[in-house]
ZALUMVEX-763788 format. One record per residue (C-alpha): x, y, z; residue number from 1. Coordinates in pm, whole numbers. Layout:
<rs>
@u: X | v: Y | w: Z | seq: NUM
...
</rs>
This chain:
<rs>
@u: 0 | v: 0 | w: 0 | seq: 1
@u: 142 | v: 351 | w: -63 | seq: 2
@u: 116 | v: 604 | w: 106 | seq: 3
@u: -127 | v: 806 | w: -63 | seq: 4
@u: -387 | v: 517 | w: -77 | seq: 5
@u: -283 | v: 486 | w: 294 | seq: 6
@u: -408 | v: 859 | w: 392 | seq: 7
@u: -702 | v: 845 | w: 141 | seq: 8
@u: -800 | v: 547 | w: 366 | seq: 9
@u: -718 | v: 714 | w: 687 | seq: 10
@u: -898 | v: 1041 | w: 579 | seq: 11
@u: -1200 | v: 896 | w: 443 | seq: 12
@u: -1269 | v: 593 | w: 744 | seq: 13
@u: -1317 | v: 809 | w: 1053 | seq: 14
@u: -1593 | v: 598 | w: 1252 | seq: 15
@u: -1485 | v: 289 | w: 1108 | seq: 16
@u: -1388 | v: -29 | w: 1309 | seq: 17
@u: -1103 | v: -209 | w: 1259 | seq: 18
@u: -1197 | v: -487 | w: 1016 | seq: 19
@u: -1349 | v: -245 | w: 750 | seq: 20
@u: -1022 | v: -33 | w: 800 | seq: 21
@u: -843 | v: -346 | w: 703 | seq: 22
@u: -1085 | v: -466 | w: 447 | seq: 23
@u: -1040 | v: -117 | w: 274 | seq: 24
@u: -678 | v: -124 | w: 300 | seq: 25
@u: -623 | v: -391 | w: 70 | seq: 26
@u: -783 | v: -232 | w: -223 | seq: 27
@u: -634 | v: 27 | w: -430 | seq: 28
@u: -738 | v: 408 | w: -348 | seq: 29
@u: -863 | v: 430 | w: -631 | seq: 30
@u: -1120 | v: 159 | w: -642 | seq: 31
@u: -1277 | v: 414 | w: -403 | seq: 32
@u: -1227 | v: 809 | w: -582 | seq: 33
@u: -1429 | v: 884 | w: -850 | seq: 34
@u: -1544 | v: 1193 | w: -952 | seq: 35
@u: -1879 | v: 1306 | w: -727 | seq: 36
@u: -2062 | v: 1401 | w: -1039 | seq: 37
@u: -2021 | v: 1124 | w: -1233 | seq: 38
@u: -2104 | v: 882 | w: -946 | seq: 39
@u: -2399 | v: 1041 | w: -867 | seq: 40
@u: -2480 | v: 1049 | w: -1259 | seq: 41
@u: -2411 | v: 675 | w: -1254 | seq: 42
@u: -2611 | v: 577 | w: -937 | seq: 43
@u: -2899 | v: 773 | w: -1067 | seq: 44
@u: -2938 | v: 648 | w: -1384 | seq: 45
@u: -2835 | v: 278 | w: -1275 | seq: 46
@u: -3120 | v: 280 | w: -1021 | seq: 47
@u: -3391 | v: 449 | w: -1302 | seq: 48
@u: -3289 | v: 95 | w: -1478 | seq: 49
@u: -3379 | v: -102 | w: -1175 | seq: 50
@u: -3698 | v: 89 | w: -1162 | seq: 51
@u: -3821 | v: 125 | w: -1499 | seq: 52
@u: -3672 | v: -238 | w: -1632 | seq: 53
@u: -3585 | v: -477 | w: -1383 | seq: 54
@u: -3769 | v: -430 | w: -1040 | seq: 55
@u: -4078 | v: -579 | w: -1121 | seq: 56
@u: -3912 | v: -911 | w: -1263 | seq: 57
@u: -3609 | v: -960 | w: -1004 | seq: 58
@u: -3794 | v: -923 | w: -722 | seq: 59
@u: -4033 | v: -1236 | w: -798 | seq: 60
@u: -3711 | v: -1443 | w: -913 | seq: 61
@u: -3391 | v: -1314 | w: -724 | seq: 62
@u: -3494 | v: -1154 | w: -413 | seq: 63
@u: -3224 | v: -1037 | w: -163 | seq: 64
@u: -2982 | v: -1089 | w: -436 | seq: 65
@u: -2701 | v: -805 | w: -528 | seq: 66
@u: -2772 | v: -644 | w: -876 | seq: 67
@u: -2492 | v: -459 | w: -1042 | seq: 68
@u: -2570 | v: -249 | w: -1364 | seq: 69
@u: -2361 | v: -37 | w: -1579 | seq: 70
@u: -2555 | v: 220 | w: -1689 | seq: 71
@u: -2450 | v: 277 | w: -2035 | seq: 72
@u: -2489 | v: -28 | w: -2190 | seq: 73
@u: -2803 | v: -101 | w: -1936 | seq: 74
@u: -2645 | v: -451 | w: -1870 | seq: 75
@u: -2702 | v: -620 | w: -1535 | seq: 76
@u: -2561 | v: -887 | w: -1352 | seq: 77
@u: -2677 | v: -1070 | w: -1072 | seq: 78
@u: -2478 | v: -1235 | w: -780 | seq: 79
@u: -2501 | v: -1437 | w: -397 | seq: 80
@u: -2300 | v: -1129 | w: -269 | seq: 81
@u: -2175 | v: -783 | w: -418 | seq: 82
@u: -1856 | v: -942 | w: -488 | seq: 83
@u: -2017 | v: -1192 | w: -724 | seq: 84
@u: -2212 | v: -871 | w: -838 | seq: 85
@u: -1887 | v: -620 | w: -910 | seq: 86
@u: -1690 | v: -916 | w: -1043 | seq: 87
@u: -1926 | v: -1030 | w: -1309 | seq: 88
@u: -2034 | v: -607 | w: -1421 | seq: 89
@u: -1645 | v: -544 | w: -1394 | seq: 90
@u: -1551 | v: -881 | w: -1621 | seq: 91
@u: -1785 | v: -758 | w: -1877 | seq: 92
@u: -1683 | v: -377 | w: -1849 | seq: 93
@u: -1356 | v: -355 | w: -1705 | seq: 94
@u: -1322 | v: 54 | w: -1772 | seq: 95
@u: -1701 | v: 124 | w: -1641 | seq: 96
@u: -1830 | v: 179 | w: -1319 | seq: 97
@u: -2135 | v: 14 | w: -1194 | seq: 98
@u: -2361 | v: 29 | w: -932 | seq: 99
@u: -2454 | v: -246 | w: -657 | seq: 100
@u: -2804 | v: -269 | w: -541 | seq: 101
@u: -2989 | v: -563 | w: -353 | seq: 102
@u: -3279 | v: -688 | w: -508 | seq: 103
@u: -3599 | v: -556 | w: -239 | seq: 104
@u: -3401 | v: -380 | w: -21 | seq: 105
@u: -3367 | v: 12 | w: 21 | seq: 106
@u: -3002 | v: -17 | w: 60 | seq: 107
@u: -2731 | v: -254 | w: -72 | seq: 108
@u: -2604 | v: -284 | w: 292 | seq: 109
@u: -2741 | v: -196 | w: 591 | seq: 110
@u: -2461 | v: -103 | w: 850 | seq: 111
@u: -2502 | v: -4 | w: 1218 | seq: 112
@u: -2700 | v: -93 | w: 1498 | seq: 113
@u: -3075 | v: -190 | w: 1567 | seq: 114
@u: -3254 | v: -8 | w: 1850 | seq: 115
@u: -3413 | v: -224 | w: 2017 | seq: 116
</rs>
């Protein structure tokens, strides 16, 4: 790891504990930069695709499973966990991003704690 990736992580991780600070250290810091814009741009038009395409259909056959779709091509690709997701959209479209989301859920994780 170098040692900008290093304070990327360290900069951008406040609040985390220590096994997502590790888990994020082994990727490259720039699996997580991308311009705001065009992330936003992305996620927005990857989850009108969900919406207008694929809701209705995935959530009778693949329900809780991760969905990741590149937006330009409108491609998606299904998977057990967002890894299976990423790999599969990345594979295809190495030099695109894509965007995870799980199949009937609001979110593609849920992280934090339940009040009980």
């Amino acid at each position: 790891m170098n040692c900008k990736q290093t304070d990327f992580i360290q900069e951008n991780s406040r609040g985390l504990d220590g096994a997502v600070y590790a888990l994020l250290s082994k990727f490259p810091a720039r699996a997580f930069v991308m311009k705001s814009t065009e992330s936003g741009s992305n996620a927005q038009q990857a989850e009108d695709i969900y919406e207008k395409r694929l809701k209705d259909r995935l959530e009778k056959t693949h329900q809780d499973a991760f969905v990741a779709i590149e937006p330009l091509s409108g491609e998606h690709f299904l998977g057990a966990t967002i890894s299976e997701a990423m790999g599969a959209a990345r594979q295809s479209h190495p030099d695109r991003f894509s965007h995870v989301l799980r199949v009937g859920h609001k979110a593609a994780l849920h992280i934090g704690h339940t009040v009980q």
